[in-house]
N, C-alpha and C positions, 0 to 999 in steps of 0.2 A: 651451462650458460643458456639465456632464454634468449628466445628469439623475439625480437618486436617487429619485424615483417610480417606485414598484414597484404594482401592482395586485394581482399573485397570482404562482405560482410557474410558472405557464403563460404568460404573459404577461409575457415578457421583452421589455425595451427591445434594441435591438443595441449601445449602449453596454454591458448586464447581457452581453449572450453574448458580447461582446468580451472581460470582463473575468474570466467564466468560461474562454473557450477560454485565455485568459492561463495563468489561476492552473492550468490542467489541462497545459499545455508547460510550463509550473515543476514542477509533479509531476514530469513523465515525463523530463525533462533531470536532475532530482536522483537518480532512481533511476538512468538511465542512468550517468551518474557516478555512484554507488556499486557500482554493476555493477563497471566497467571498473577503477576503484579495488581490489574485491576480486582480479578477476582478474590484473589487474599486483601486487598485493601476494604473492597464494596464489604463482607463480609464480614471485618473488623467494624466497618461504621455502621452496619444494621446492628449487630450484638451492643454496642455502645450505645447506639439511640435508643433501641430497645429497650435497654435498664434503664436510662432515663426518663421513661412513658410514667406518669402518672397513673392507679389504679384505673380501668377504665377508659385511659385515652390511645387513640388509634395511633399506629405505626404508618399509615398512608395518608398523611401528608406531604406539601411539596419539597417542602425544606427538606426533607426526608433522602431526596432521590434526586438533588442537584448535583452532587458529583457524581452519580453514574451517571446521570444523563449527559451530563459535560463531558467527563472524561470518556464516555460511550460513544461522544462521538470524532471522537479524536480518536481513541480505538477504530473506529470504523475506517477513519480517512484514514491512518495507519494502514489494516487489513485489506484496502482496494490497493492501495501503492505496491504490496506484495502481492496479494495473490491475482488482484486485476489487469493487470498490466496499464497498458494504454490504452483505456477504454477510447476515449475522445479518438487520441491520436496516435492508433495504433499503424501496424504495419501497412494495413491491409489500406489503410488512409492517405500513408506515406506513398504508396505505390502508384493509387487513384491520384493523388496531386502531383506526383513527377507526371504521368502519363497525362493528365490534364493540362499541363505547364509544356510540354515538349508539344502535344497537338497545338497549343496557344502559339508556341514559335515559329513551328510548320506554315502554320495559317499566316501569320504575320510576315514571312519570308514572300511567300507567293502574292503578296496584295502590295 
């Protein structure tokens, strides 16, 4: 039986960190497959465009390199969501805003 009592966010059950390390290899397995996806696909559409080149005509064109560039960057915002965390509005954010917000009431209590 799992326990769903939580106390605070310091104070994990190891049920709680079990079911974090979980959901954190479900991230990192979806990105990996989307990784390996892009690059089996990018490499499909170079070998096809490729054979379709005229004697003499170049492979670097734009048309050429709009799906990776598209999909590269949906890859990208993908790979910051897992391995970045909360850049913006990380912890360390969270912590500087409570303590900004509790001086703010401090203040406003006394005036």
């Amino acid at each position: 039986m799992r326990s769903t009592y939580k106390m605070d966010s310091d104070s994990h059950q190891p049920e709680d960190k079990y079911a974090v390390a979980r959901r954190r290899v479900k991230k990192l397995k979806g990105f990996y497959t989307h990784l390996m996806i892009y690059v089996v696909v990018n490499i499909l559409i170079f070998f096809l465009n490729s054979n379709d080149l005229a004697p003499e005509e170049s492979y670097f064109k734009i048309e050429n390199f709009f799906t990776a560039f598209f999909w590269g960057i949906g890859l990208l915002v993908h790979g910051v969501s897992v391995f970045g965390g909360n850049i913006f509005f990380g912890k360390k954010w969270e912590e500087k805003k409570i303590k900004e917000l509790m001086e703010k009431e401090k203040k406003e209590k006394w005036e």
